[in-house]
N, C-alpha and C positions, 0 to 999 in steps of 0.2 A: 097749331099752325105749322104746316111744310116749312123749311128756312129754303131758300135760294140764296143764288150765287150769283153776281151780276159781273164780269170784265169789262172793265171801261181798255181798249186797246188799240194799239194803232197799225198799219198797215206797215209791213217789213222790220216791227217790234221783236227782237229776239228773243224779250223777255216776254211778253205777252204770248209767242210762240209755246214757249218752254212752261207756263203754266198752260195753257191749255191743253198741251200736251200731258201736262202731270195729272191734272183734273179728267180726263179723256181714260189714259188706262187703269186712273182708278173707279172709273165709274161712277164719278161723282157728276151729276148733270147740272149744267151751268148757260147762261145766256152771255153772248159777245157783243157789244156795244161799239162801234168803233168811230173813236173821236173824230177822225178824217172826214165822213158825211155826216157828222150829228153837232151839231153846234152847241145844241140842248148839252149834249155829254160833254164836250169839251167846257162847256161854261163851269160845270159840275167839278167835273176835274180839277181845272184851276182852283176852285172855290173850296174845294176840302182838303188841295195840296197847296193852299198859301201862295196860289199865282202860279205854281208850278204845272207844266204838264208832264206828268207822271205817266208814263202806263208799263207796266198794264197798272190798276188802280183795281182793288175785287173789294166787292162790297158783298159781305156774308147778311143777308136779312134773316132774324130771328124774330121776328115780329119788333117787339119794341127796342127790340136791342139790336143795333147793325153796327156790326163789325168793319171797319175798311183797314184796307193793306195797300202802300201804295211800293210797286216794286218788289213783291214781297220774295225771299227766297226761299228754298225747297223746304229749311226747317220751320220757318214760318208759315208753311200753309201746312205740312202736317203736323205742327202744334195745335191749329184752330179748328182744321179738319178732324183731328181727331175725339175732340168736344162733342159731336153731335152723334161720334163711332162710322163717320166717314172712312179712316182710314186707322191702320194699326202703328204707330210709331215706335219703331224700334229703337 
């Protein structure tokens, strides 16, 4: 099974910018959810960040194993990214 990538993110999100942006020139293909018109999302958010709305929030789908990050930093997504040989971490 393919793994996807899902960003839960919000509108003028710095961070949510800044990962997509990292995900982008590594050519890693990902889908953007954004909490601001999705209420479904934002429920989600709250509910796996303990009330909090987080974004970006990335959920790695591995089939039965999903990975989430909420806020994650640069060395955090290519830790996880590099798992699947997404990226090379130097």
């Amino acid at each position: 099974m393919a793994e996807s990538i899902t960003i839960y993110g919000a509108i003028g999100c710095e961070h949510t910018a800044r990962v997509k942006n990292k995900l982008r020139q590594a050519g890693v293909p990902f889908r953007c959810i954004n909490v601001n018109y999705n209420t479904a999302a934002e429920r989600f958010v709250l509910f796996v960040n303990r009330g909090l709305l987080i974004t970006p929030t990335v959920v790695i789908d591995r089939g039965k194993q999903k990975i989430m990050l909420a806020r994650p930093d640069d060395n955090d997504l290519d830790r996880v990214l590099a798992e699947p040989g997404y990226l090379v971490v130097k």
